[in-house]
Backbone bond lengths (Angstrom), bond angles and torsions (degrees), N, CA, C in turn:
res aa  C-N    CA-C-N  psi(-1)  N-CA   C-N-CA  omega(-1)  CA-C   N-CA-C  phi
1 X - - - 1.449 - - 1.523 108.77 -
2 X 1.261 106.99 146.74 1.895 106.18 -165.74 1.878 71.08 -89.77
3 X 2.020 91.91 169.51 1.293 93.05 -175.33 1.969 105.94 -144.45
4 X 2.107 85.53 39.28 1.621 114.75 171.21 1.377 100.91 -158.39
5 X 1.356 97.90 150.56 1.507 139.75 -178.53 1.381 100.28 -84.45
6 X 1.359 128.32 139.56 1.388 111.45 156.00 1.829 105.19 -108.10
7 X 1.893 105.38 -157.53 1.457 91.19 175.47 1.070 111.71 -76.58
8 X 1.248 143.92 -56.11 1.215 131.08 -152.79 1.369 99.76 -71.86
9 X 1.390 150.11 -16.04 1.194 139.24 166.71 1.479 125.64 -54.21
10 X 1.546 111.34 -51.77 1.050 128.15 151.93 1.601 135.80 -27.74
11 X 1.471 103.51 -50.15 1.309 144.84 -172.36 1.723 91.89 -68.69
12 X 0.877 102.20 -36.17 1.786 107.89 -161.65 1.513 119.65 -75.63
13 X 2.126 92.52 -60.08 1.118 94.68 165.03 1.814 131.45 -84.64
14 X 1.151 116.84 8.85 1.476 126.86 159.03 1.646 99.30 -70.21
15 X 1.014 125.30 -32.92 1.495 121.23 -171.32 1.332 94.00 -94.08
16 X 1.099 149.74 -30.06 1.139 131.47 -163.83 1.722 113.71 -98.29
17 X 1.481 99.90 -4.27 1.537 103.47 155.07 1.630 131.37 -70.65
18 X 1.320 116.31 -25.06 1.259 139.17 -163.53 1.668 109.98 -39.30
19 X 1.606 100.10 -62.35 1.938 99.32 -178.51 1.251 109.75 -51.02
20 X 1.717 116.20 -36.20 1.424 114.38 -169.36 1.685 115.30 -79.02
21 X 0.973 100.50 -9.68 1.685 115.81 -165.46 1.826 94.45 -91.59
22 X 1.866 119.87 -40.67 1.365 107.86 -173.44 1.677 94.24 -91.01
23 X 1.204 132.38 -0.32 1.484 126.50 179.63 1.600 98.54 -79.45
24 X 1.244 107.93 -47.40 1.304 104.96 -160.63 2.036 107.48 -73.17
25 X 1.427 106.08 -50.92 1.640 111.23 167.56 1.112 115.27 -52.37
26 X 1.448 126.00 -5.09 1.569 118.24 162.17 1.372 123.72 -107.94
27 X 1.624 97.72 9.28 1.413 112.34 173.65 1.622 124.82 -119.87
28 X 1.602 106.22 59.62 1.396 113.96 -172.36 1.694 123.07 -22.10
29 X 1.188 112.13 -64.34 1.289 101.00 178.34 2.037 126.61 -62.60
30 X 1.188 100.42 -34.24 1.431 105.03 168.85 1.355 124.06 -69.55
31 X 1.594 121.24 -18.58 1.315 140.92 169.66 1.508 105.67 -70.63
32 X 1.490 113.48 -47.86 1.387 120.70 162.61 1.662 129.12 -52.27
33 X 0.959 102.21 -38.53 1.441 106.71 165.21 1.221 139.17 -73.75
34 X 1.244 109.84 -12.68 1.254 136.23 -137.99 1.570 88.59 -122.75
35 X 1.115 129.50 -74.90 1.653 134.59 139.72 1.835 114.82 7.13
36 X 1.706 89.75 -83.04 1.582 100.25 179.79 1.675 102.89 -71.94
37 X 1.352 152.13 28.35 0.671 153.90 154.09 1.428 126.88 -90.78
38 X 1.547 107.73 -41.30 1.562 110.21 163.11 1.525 122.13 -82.17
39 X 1.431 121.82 -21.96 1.511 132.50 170.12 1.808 80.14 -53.74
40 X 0.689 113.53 -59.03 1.775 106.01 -146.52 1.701 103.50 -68.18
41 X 1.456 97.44 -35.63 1.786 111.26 156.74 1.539 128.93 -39.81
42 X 1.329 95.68 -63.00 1.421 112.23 178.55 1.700 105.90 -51.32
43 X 1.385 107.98 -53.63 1.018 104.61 -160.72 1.701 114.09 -74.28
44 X 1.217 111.64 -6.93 1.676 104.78 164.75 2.024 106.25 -85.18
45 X 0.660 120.63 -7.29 1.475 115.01 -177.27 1.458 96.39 -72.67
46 X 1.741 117.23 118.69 1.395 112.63 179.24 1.551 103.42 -63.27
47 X 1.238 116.82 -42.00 1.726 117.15 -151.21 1.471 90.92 -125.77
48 X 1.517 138.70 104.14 1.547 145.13 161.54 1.841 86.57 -91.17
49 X 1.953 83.16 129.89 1.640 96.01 169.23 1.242 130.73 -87.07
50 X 1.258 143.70 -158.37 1.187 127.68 -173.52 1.854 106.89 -90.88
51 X 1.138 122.80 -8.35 1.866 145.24 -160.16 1.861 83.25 -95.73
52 X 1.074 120.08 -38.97 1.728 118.29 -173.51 1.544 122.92 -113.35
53 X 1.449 112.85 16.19 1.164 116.29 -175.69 1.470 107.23 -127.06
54 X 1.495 91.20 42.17 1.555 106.09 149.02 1.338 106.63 -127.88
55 X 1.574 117.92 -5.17 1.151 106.97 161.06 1.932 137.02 -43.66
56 X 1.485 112.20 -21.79 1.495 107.59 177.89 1.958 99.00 -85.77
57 X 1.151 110.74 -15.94 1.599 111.24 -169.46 1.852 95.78 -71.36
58 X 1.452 123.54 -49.83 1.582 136.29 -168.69 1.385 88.14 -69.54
59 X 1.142 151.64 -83.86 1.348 157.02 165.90 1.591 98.12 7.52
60 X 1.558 118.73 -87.10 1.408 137.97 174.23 1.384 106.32 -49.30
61 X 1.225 131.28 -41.34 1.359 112.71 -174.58 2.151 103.62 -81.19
62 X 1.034 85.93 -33.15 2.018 75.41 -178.06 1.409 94.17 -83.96
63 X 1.198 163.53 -42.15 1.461 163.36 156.60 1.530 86.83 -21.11
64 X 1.689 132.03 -82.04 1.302 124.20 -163.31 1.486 126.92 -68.26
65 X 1.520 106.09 -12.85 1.148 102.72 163.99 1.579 120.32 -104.24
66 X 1.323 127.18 24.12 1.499 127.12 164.85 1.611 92.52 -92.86
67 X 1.305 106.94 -30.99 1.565 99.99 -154.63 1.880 118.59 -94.11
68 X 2.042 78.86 5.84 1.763 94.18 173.90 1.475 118.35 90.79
69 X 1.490 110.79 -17.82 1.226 111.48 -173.68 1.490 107.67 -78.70
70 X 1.239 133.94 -25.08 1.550 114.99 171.82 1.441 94.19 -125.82
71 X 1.594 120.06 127.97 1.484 119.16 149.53 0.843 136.80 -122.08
72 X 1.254 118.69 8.97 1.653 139.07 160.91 1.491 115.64 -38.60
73 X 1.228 113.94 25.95 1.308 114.27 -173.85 1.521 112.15 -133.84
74 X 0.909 139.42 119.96 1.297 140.69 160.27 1.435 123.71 -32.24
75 X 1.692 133.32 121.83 1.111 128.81 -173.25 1.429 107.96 -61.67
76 X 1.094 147.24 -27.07 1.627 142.28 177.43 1.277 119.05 -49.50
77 X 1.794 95.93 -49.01 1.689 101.14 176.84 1.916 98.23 -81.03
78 X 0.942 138.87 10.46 1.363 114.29 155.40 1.233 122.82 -99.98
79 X 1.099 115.12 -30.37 1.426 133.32 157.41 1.798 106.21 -35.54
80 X 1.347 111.16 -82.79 1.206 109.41 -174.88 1.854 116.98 -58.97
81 X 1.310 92.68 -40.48 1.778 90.15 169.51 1.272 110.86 -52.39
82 X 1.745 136.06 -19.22 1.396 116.52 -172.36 1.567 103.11 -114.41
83 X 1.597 105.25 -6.45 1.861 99.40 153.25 1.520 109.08 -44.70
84 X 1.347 79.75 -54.56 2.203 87.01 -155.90 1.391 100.28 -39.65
85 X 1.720 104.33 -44.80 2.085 90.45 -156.20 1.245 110.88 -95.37
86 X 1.827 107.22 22.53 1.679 92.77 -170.32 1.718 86.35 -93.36
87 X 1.918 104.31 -22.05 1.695 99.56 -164.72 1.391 88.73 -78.68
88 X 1.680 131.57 -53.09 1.337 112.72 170.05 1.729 135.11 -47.31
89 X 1.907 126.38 2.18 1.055 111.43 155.50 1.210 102.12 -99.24
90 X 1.168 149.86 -7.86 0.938 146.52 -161.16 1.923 112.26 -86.80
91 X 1.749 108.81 97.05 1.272 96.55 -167.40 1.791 130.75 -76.33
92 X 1.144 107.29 -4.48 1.727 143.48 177.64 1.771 99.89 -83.19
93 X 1.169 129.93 75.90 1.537 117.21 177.59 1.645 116.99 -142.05
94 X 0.964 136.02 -151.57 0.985 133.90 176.83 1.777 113.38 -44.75
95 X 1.434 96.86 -52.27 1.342 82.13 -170.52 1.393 76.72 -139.63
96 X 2.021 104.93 116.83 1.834 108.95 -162.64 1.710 107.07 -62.61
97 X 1.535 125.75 156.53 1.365 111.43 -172.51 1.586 112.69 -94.35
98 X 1.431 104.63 20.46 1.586 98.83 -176.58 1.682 102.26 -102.04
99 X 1.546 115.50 6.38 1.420 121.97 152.68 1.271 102.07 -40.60
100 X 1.430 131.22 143.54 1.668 134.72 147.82 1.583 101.24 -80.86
101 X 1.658 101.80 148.60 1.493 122.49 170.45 1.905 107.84 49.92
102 X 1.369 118.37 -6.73 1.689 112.13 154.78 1.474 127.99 -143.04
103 X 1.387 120.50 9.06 1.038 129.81 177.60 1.925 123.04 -71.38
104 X 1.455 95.80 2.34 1.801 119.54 168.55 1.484 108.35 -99.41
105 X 1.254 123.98 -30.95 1.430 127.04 -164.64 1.449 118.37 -38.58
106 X 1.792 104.06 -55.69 1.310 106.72 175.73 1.515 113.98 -63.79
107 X 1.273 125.93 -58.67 1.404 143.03 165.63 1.560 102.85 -17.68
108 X 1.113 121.28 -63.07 1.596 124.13 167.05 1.560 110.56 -50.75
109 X 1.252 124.89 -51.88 1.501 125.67 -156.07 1.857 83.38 -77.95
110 X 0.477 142.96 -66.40 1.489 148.42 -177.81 1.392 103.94 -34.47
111 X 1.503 129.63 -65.36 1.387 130.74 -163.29 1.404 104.58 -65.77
112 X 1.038 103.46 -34.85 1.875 131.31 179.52 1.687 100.77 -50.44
113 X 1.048 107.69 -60.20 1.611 150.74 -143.12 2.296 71.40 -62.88
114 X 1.623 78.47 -72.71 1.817 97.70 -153.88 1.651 86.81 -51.06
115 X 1.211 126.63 -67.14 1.612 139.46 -165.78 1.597 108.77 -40.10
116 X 1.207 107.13 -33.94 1.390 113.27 178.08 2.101 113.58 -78.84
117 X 1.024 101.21 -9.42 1.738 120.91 167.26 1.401 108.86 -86.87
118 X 1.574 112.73 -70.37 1.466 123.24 -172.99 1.595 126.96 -100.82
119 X 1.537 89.87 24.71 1.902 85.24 162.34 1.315 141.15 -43.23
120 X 1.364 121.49 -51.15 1.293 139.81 -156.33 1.582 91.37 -76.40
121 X 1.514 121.86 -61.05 1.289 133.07 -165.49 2.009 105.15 -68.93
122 X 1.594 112.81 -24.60 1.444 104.27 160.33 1.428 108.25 -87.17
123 X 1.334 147.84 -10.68 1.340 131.49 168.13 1.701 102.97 -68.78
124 X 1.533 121.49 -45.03 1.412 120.15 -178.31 1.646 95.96 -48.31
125 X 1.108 127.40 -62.89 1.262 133.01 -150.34 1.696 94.26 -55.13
126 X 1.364 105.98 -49.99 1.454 95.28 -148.99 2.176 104.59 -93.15
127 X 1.119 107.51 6.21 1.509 131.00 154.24 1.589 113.45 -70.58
128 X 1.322 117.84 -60.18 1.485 125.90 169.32 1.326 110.72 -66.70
129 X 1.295 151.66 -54.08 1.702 134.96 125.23 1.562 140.07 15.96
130 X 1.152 86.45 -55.75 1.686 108.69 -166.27 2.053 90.47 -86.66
131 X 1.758 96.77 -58.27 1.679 101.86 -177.41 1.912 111.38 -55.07
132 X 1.448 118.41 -29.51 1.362 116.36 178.21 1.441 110.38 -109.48
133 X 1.663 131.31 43.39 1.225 136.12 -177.33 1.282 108.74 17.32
134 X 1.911 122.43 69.47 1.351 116.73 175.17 1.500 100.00 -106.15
């Protein structure tokens, strides 16, 4: 088993989250769960690297925009922001995360993957954040 993602791999499975990403944003409460499900994720990971510790920022930004409070954002980049964390909850993936020391790799190349699309529109987010102490 290789034990890296490249881009276009990445590229692939960010796209191949998509149906599940507009099923779920049209499903407020399951989006909600789904949300408080990776907070609770995150928080067992002893060591989050620097590639996943924007993971609590994507969380907060699709949380504020289901809930209306930020929409300054284009639906594409939420869309793809909630690919990333369905493949990042998802512990069965390219490369499963109950590997020790590489079972994040892909999980990174992916968040990476999406971040490298929707930068500009997560710096807005997290500027408008900072300006409304969210």
């Amino acid at each position: 088993m290789a034990n890296s993602m490249n881009k276009e791999q990445a590229k692939q499975a960010l796209k191949s989250g998509y149906g599940k990403s507009k099923a779920l944003l049209n499903d407020k409460d399951k989006l909600d769960i789904f949300l408080r499900g990776l907070e609770r994720k995150i928080e067992g990971i002893p060591m989050i690297g620097k590639e996943l510790s924007i993971i609590p920022v994507m969380i907060s930004l699709v949380k504020n925009f289901a809930e209306g409070k930020y929409t300054s954002v284009p639906y594409g980049t939420i869309l793809a922001v909630t690919s990333a964390l369905i493949y990042f909850a998802s512990p069965i993936d390219f490369i499963p995360d109950f590997i020790p020391g590489v079972g994040y790799v892909d999980d990174m190349a992916v968040v990476s993957f999406c971040l490298s699309m929707v930068k500009k529109d997560i710096e807005s987010y997290k500027e408008w954040r900072q300006a409304n102490d969210k």
